[in-house]
C-alpha positions as CSV (number, residue, x, y, z in Angstrom):
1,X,0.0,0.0,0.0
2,X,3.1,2.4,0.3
3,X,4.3,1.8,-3.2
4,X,0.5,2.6,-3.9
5,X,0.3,6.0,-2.2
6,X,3.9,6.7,-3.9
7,X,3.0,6.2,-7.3
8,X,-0.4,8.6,-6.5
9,X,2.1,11.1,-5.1
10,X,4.3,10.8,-8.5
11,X,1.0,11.0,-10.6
12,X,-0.1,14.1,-8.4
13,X,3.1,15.8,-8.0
14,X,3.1,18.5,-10.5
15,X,-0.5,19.8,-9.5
16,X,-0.7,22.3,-6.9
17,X,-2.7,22.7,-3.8
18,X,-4.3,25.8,-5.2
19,X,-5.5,23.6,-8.0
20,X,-7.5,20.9,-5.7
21,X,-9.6,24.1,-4.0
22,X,-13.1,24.4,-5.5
23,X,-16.6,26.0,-3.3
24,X,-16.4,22.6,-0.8
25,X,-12.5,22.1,0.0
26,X,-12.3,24.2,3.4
27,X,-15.0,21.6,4.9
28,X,-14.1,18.7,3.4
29,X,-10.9,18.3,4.0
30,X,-11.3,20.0,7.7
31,X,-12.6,17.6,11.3
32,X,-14.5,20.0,13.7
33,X,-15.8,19.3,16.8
34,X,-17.6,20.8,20.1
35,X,-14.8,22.2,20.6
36,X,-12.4,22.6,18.3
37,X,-11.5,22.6,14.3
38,X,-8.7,20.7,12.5
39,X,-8.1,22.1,8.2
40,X,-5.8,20.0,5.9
41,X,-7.2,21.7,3.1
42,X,-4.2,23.2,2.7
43,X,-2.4,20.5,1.5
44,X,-2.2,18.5,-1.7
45,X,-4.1,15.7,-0.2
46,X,-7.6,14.8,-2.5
47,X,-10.1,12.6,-1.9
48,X,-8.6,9.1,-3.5
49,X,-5.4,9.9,-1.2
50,X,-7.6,10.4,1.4
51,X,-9.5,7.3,0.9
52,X,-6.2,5.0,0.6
53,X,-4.5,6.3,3.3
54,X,-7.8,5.8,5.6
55,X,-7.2,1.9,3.8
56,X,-3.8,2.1,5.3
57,X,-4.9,2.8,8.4
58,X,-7.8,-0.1,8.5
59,X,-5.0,-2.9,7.2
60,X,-2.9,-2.1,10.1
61,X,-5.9,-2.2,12.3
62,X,-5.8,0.9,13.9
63,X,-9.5,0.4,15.2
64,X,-8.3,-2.9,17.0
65,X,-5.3,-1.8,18.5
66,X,-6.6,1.4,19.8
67,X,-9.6,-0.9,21.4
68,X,-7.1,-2.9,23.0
69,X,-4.9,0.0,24.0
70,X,-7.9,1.7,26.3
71,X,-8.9,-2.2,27.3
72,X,-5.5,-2.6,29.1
73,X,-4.0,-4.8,26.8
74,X,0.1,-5.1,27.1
75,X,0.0,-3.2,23.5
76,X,4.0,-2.3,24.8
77,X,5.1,-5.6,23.7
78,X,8.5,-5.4,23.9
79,X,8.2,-4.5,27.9
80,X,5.2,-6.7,28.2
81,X,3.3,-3.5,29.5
82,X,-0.3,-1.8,29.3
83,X,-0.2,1.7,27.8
84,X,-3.2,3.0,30.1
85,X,-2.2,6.8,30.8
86,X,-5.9,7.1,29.1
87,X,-6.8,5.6,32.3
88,X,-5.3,8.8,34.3
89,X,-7.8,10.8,32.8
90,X,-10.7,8.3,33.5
91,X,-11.9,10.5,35.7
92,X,-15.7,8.6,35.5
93,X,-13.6,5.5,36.9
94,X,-15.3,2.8,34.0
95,X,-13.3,0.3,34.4
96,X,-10.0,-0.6,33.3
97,X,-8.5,-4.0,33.6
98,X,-5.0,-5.2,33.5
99,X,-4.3,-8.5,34.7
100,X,-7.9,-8.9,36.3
101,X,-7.2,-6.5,38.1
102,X,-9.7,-3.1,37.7
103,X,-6.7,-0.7,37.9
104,X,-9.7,2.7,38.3
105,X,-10.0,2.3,41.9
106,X,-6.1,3.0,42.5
107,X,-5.8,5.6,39.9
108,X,-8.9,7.7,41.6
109,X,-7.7,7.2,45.1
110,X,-4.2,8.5,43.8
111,X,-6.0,12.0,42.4
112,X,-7.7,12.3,45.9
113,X,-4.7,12.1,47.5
114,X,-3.3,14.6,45.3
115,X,-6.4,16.6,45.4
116,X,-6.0,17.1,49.1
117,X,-2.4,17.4,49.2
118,X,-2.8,20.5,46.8
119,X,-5.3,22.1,49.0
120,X,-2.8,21.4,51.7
121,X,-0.2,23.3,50.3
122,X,-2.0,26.0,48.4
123,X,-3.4,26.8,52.0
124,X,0.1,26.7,53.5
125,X,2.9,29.3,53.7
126,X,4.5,27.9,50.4
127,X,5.4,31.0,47.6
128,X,7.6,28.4,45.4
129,X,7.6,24.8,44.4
130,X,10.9,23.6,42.4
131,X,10.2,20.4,40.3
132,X,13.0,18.6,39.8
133,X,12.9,16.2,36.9
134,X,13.6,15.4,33.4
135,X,12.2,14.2,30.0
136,X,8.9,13.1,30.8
137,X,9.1,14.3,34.1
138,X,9.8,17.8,33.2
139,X,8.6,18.6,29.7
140,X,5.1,17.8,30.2
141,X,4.3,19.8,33.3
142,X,6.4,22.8,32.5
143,X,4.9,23.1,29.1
144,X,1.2,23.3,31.4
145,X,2.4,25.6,33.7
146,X,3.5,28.0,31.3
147,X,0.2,27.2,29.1
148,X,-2.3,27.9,32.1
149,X,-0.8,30.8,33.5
150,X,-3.7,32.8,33.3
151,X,-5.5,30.2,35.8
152,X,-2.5,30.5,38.2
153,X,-3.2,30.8,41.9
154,X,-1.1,29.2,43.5
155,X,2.3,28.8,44.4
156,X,5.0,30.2,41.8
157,X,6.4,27.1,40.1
158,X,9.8,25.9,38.9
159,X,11.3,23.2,37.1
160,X,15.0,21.8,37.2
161,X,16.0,19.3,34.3
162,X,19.4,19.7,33.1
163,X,22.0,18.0,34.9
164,X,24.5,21.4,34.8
165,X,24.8,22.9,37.1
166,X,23.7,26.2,36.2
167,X,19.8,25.1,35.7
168,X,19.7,24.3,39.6
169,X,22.0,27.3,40.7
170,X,19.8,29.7,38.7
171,X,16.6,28.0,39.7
172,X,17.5,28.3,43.6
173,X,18.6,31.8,43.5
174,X,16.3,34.3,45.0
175,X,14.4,31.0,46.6
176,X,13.2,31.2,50.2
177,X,14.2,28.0,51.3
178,X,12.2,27.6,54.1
179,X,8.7,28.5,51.7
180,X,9.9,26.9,48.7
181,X,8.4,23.0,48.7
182,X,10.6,20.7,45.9
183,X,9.6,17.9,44.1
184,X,11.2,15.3,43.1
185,X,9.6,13.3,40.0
186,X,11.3,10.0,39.1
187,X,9.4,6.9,38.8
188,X,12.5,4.7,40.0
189,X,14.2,7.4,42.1
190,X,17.4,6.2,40.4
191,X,17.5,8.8,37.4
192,X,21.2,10.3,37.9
193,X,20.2,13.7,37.0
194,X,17.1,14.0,38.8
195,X,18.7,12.5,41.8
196,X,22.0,15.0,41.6
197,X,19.4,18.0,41.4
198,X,17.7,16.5,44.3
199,X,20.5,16.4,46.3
200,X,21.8,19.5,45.6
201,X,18.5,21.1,46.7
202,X,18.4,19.3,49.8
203,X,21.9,20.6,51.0
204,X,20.9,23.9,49.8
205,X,17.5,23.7,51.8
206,X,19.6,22.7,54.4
207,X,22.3,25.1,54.3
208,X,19.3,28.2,54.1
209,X,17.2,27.6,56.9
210,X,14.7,24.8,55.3
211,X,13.2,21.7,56.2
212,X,13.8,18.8,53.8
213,X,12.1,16.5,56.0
214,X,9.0,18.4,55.8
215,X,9.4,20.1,52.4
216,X,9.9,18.0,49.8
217,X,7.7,15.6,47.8
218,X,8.6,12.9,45.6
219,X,6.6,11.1,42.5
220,X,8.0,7.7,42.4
221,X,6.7,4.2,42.8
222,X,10.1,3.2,44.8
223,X,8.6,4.2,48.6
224,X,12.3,2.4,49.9
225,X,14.5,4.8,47.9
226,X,12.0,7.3,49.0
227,X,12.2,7.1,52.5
228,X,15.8,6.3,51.9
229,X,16.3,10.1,50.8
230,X,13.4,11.1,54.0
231,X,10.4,11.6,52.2
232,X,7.5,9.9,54.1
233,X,5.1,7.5,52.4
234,X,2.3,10.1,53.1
235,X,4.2,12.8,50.5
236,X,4.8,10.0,47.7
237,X,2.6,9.7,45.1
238,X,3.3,6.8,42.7
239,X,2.3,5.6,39.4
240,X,2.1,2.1,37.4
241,X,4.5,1.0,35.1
242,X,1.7,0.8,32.4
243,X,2.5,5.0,32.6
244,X,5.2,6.0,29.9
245,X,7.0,8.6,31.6
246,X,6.3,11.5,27.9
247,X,2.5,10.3,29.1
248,X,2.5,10.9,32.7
249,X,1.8,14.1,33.5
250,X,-2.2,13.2,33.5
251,X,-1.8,11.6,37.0
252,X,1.2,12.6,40.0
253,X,3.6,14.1,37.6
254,X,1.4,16.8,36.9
255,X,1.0,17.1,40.9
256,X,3.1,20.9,39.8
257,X,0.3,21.6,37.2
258,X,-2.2,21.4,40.6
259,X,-0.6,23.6,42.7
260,X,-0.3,26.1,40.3
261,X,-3.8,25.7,39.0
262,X,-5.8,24.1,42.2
263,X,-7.5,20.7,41.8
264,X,-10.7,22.0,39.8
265,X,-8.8,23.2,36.9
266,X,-6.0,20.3,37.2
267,X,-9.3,18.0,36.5
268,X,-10.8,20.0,33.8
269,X,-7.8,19.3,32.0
270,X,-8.0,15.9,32.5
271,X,-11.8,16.2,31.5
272,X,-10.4,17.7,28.2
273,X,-7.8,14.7,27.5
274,X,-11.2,12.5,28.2
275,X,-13.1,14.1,26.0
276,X,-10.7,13.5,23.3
277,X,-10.4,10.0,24.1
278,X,-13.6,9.6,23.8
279,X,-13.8,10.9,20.1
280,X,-11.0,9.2,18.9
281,X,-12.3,5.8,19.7
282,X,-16.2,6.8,18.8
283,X,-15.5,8.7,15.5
284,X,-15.7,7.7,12.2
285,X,-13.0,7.4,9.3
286,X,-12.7,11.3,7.9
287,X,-14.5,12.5,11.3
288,X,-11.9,11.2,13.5
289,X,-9.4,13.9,14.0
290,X,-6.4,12.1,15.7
291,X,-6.6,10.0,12.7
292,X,-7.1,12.4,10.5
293,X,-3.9,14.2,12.2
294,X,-1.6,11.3,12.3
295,X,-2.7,10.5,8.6
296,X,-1.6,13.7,6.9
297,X,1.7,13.7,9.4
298,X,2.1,10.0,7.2
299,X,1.7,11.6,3.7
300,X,4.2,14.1,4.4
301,X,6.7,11.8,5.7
302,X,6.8,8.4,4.9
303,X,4.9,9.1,1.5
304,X,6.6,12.5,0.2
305,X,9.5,11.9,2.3
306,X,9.3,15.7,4.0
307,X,12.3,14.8,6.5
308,X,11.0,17.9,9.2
309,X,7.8,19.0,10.8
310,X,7.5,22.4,12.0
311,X,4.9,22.8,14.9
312,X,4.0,27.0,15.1
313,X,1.1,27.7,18.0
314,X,0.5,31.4,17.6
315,X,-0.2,31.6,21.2
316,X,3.0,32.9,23.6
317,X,1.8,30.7,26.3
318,X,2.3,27.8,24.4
319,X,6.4,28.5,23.7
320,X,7.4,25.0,25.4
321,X,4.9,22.7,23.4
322,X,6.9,22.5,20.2
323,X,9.7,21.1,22.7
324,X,7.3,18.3,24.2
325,X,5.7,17.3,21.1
326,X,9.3,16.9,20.2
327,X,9.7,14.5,22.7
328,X,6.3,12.8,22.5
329,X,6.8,11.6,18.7
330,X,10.5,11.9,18.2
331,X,10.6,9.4,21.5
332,X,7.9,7.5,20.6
333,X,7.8,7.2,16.4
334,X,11.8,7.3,16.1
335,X,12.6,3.7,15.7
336,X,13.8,1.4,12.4
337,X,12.5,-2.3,13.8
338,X,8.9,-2.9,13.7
339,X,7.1,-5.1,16.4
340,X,8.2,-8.6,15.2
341,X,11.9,-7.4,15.2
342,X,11.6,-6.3,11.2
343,X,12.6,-3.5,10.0
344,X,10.5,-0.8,9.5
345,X,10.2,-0.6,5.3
346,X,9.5,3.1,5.0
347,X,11.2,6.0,6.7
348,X,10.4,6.4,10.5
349,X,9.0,9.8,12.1
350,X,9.8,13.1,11.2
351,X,12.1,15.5,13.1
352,X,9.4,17.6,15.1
353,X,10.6,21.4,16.1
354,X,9.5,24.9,15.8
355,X,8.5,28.1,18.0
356,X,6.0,30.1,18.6
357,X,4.3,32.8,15.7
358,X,5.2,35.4,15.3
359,X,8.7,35.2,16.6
360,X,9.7,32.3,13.8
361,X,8.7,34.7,11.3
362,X,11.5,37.1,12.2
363,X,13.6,33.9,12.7
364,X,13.6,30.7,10.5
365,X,10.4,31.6,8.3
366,X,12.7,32.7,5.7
367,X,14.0,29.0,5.4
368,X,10.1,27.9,5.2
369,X,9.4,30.1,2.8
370,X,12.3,30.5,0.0
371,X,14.5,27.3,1.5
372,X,15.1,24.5,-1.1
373,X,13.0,21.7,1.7
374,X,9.6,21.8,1.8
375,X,9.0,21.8,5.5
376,X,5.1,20.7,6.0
377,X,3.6,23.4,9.0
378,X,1.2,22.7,11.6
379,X,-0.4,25.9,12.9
380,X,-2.1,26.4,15.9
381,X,-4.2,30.0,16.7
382,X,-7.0,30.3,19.6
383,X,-10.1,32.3,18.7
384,X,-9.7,34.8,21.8
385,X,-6.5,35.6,24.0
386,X,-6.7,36.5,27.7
387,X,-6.4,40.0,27.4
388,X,-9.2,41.6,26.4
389,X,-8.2,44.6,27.2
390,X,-5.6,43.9,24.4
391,X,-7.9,42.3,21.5
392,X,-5.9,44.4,18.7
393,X,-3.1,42.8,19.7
394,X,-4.6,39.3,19.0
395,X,-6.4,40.1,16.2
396,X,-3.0,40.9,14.4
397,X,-1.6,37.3,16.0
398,X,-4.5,35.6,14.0
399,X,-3.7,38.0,10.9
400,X,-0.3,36.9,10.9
401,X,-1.2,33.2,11.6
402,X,-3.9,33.0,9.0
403,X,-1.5,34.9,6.1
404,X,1.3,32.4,6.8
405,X,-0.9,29.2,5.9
406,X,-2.1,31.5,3.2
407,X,1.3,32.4,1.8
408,X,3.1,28.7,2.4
409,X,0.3,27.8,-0.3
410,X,-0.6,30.7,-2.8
411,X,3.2,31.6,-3.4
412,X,4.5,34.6,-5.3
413,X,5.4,33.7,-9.0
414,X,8.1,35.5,-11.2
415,X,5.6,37.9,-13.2
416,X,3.8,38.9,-9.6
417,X,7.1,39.9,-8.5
418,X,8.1,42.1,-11.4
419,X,4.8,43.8,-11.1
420,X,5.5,44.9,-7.7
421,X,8.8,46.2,-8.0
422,X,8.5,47.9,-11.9
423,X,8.4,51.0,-10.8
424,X,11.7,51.0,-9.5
425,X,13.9,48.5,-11.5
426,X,13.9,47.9,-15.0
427,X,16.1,45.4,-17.5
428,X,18.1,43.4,-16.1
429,X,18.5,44.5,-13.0
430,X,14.2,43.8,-12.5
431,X,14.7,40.8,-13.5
432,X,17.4,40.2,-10.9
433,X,15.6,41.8,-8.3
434,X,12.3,40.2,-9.1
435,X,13.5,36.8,-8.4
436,X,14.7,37.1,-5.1
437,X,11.4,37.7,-4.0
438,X,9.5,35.0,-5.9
439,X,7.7,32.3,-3.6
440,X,7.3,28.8,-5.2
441,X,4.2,27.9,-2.7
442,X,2.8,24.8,-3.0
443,X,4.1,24.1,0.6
444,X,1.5,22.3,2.5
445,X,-0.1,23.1,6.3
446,X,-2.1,22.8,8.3
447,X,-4.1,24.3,11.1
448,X,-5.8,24.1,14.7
449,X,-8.0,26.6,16.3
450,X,-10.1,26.4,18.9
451,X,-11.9,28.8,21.4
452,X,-9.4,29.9,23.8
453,X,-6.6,28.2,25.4
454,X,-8.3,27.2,28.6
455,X,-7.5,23.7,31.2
456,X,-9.4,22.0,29.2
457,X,-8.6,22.9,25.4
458,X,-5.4,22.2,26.9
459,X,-6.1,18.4,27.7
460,X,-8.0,18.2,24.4
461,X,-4.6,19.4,22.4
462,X,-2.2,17.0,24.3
463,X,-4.6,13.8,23.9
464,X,-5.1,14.6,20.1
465,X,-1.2,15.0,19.9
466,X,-0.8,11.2,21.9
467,X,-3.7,9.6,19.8
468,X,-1.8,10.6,16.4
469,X,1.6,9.2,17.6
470,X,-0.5,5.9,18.7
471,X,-2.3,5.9,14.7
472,X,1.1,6.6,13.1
473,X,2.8,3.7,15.3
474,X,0.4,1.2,14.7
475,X,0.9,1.6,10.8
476,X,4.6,1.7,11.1
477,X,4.2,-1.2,12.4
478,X,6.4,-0.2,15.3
479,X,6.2,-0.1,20.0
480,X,5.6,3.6,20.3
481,X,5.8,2.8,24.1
482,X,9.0,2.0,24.6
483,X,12.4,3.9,23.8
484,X,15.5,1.8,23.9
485,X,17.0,4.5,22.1
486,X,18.0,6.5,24.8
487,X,19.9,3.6,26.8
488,X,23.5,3.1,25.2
489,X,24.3,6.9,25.8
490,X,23.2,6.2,29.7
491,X,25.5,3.1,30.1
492,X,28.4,4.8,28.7
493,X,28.2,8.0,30.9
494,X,28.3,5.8,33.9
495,X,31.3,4.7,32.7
496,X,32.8,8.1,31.7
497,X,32.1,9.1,34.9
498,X,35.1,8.1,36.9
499,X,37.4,8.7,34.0
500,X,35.9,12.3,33.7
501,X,36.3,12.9,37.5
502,X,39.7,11.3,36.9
503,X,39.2,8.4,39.2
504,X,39.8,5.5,36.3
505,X,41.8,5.7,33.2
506,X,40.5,6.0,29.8
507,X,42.7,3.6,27.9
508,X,39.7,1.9,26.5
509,X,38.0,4.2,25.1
510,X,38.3,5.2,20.8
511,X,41.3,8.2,20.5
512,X,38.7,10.8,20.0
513,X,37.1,10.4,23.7
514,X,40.5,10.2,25.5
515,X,42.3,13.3,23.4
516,X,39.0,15.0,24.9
517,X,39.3,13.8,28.5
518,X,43.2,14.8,28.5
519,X,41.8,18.2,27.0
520,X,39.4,18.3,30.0
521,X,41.9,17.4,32.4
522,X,44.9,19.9,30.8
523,X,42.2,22.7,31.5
524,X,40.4,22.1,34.4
């Protein structure tokens, strides 16, 4: 069926996307529903591609596997694991059975616990909390935090990932200690960087009047390593290893998104990743828009072979979710063996980046634009801002936003250009000039918009983004669940280690590692 959607893109690839509009396209090729609105019109996708890729989909039995998925099937095969952070958001507790076991009971007593926690220290003295994390841990939540501002009040939170220690220095700085709570999010309590963070902000609680034994939290399912560090049971909020740690912050690692936002709008965010879930497994075919998402991300890539996707939320608030949809696919999608130890026959996910509008038009636009790539776009705008006392200002956010798609498809040809600068070149030097400012268009995108970027349009956007990785998976063919990827540079640092701190020699390692280490050494 690839070879199929290849030849239809050869047989289609000299027509443009201006040539498939007619009266109908917008709403066609567009999934809207209660709450939000989802157009690929502006791509070079018609009806027959439409209709093969939707085949692709059935052949690889999306429809089953997603089924089994919210069932509490071990879909992660490869770690003989459920994939149930759907079940985090299950908030009215149908339920959900792993092993015979109805895991709904646990996850709900888990959110009261949180619940009251959060009203615990909302009420309390605390002005900060420091979450110290990383990857899943920290990408998710501090994405949220940043995203619900607007709905903040509660304590001012902060999060701690990199290992350097400059994130953790500039973090603490300014910090009360003794009204700053920190917690510590890792699911093993063994992840060296979270742990060294920790550390350092326990001695530094210490050192400044604080009380760790009173003022720090941990999110981990290891209560002996946890008590270990002096965290009682009663401040530990764990999680099942059927929770893939880019999928976690629907249950205790968003336990930061709560304080900032209080318990009712922590769950109307998970009410807005249910409601999600809910279409994706009721909707139909063209009217399912995860699908529908994860299907045009497969066109690009693995059909026309578009290495990049740009993600561009014209919404300020929203500056770290390019970052964590980064993660989420680039995690999840970026493998080359498929389930049964194949390997995977077309080309795996894209590279996911980007930034918010309008700052990437002053930045890489250009590139988008006029570069010699075609870089599909996914746009994201929200009908009103939070400022309403500031609505010219969004009104030219969703000017800019709206000509972008525009101009990525309509282009400027050569004879457009000359026209517009005539009157001040002429000969060759118009010719010159003109073609420097030609646009070849023809460059697909796409676009969400929705109502305003509330808790719960919030949890609608993150489950439609975690659907489309599951759809793209399952026709890869590949375990979006697990991420072996990320082990072999882990092993080797805990080797380097010692021979970094100079405690073990490097003789082993290739000539390029140890010229660096005695260049490390020489200048230390």
């Amino acid at each position: 069926m690839w070879n199929d959607l290849k030849r239809k893109a050869a047989a289609v690839a000299d027509r443009t996307i201006l040539d498939v509009f007619d009266d109908t396209r917008a709403d066609d090729f567009a999934v809207q529903t209660q709450h939000m609105r989802f157009d690929y019109s502006k791509t070079n996708i018609d009806a027959e591609t439409r209709d093969m890729l939707l085949a692709l989909a059935e052949a690889a039995g999306v429809a089953a596997r997603r089924d089994a998925m919210f069932a509490g099937a071990k879909i992660n095969e490869t770690e003989g694991r459920a994939v149930l952070h759907t079940a985090l958001r299950n908030l009215d507790g149908d339920p959900v059975v792993v092993d015979g076991t109805d895991v709904m009971p646990g996850v709900l007593e888990t959110l009261a616990r949180m619940d009251a926690y959060a009203a615990e220290v909302r009420g309390s003295d605390f002005t900060d909390v420091v979450n110290i994390g990383i990857g899943g841990s920290d990408l998710g939540p501090a994405m949220a935090v940043q995203a619900l501002s607007p709905y903040h009040d509660g304590p001012r939170c902060h999060f701690v990932s990199n290992v350097d220690g400059a994130h953790i220095a500039d973090t603490l700085r300014g910090l009360d200690a003794r009204t700053t709570l920190v917690i510590v999010a890792s699911k093993t309590f063994t992840t060296i960087e979270t742990m060294t963070n920790a550390r350092t902000a326990r001695a530094w609680m210490q050192d400044h009047g604080g009380d760790p034994t009173a003022q720090f939290a941990a999110l981990s399912t290891n209560l002996e390593k946890t008590s270990d560090f002096g965290i009682p049971a009663a401040r530990v909020f764990g999680f099942e290893d059927w929770v893939g740690g880019r999928y976690s912050m629907w249950g205790p690692i968003g336990l930061s998104l709560m304080l900032a936002v209080g318990p009712d709008g922590f769950r109307a965010f998970l009410r807005g990743g249910q409601d999600m879930d809910t279409h994706f497994r009721v909707a139909d075919g063209t009217e399912n828009m995860p699908m529908m998402l994860a299907l045009v991300g497969l066109w690009h890539r693995q059909v026309l072979g578009h290495a990049t996707r740009a993600v561009l939320p014209y919404d300020q608030r929203l500056g770290q979710l390019p970052a964590y949809f980064q993660q989420l696919e680039m995690e999840s999608n970026g493998k080359s063996v498929t389930m049964d130890g194949g390997t995977v026959p077309v080309e795996s996910g894209p590279v996911v980046w980007g930034a918010p509008g309008t700052n990437g038009q002053h930045a890489f636009y250009q590139l988008i634009h006029q570069g010699t790539s075609v870089i599909p776009c996914e746009f994201m705008v929200a009908c009103e801002g939070h400022e309403p006392e500031l609505r010219h200002h969004h009104d030219l956010l969703v000017a800019n936003c709206l000509a972008q798609s525009e101009a990525l498809m309509r282009g400027r040809s050569l004879e457009e250009a000359r026209a517009k600068i005539s009157d001040r070149f002429d000969g060759a030097e118009l010719e010159r000039q003109a073609a420097h400012r030609v646009f070849a268009g023809n460059r697909p995108s796409t676009t969400l918009i929705y109502p305003k970027l509330d808790p719960f349009t919030l949890g609608q956007i993150v489950a439609l983004y975690e659907h489309r990785v599951f759809v793209e998976g399952v026709i890869l063919g590949i375990n979006s669940y697990d991420q072996w990827g990320v082990e072999l540079g882990k092993e080797l640092a805990t080797t380097l280690q010692p021979i970094v701190e100079g405690t073990a020699p490097a003789d082993e390692k290739d000539g390029s590692t140890q010229a660096l280490v005695r260049y490390l050494h020489a200048h230390r």
